[in-house]
N, C-alpha and C positions, 0 to 999 in steps of 0.2 A: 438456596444460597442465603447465608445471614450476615451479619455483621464482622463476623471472624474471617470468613471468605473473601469480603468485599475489603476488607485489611489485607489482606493476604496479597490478592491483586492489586491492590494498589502499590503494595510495598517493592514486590516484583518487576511491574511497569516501571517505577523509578529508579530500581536495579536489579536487572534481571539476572547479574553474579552472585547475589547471594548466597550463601551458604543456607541450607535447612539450621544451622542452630543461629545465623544472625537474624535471619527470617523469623524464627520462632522468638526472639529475646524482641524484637520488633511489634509483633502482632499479639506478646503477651501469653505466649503458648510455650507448655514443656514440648521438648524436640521432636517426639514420637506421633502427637495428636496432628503436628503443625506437618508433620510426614505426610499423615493420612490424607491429612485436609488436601494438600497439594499436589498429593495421586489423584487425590477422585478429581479435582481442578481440572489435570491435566487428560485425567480419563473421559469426562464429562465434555470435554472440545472446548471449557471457558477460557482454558489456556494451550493453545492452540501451535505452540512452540517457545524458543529460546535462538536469539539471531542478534550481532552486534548492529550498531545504530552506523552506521560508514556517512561523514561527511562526505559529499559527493563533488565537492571543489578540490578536495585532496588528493581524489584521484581523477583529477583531470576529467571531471562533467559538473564546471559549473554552468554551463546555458541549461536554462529552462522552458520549455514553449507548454500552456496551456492548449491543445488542440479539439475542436467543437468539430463534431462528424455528423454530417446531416447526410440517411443515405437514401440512394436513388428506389430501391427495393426492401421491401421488409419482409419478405419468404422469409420462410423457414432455414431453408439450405442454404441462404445466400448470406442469411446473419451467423449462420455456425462459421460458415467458410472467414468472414469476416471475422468474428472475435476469436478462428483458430489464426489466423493472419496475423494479426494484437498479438495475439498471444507467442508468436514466435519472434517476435522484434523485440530483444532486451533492450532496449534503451526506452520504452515504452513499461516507465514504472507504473504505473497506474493506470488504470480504464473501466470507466461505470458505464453502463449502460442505462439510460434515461427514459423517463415520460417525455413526452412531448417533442419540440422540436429545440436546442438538435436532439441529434439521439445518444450519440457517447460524448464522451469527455474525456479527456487522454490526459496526462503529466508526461513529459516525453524527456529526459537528459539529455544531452551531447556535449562534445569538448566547448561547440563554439558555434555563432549562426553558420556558416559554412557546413558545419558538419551538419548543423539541422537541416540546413536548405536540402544537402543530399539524401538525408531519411526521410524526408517529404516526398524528396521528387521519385527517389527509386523504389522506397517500401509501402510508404504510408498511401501515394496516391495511384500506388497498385493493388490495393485493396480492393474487394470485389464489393460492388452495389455501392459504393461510394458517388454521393451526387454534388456534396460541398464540403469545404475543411476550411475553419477557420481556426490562424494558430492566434494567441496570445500573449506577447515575453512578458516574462517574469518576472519584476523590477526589483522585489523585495519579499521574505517572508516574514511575514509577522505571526501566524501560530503554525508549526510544523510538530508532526509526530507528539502531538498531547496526546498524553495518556486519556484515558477513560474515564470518564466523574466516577466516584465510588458510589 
């Protein structure tokens, strides 16, 4: 990856509508090379897709709850079941799996605390091997969705 690349992604991240020829008039490239560069981009897994950015208050999930998942069991079978669990709850945008303790970290959406409280109590604290959840509301964001340094 060099410097022409690391343009390229940049310019993308901050619109990813571009067109190949505003793209290329951007990054200083005739239109064919800035093609190439941006298959191999995309063939290569640097760029990894194309998706709009959705305010999440517009459609009705502005609550936020940070959720800390400290769990009872660390098998094998019992963490797959568990982040396949995550994994079926869309309102669960986000979830890392950590060092130390706790062990995940969740971003969770819903309309409102009510709705949260309900995906606590019916989904989230039926997770299997779960031993603690601590949630955390979300008062304010100060950096969301930055891009990537060049």
């Amino acid at each position: 990856m060099d410097a022409l690349d690391r343009k390229i992604l940049a310019a993308l991240q901050a619109d990813g509508r571009l067109t190949v020829t505003e793209l290329a008039a951007q990054v200083g490239l005739s239109i064919s090379p800035c093609h190439r560069r941006l298959r191999a981009l995309e063939r290569s897994g640097a760029i990894r897709g194309y998706r709009a950015v959705v305010d999440p208050e517009a459609v009705g999930l502005g609550f936020e709850a940070l959720v800390l998942i400290t769990m009872r069991q660390e098998d094998r079978d019992t963490l797959m079941s568990f982040e396949e669990g995550l994994a079926s709850i869309p309102n669960v945008v986000q979830a890392e799996r950590l060092f130390g303790d706790p062990d995940y970290l969740l971003r969770v959406v819903t309309a409102d605390l009510e709705s949260y409280q309900r995906l606590q109590d019916d989904r989230l604290t039926a997770l299997p091997g779960l031993l603690r959840m601590t949630s955390t509301l979300v008062m304010k964001r100060i950096v969301h969705d930055r891009p990537l340094p060049a």
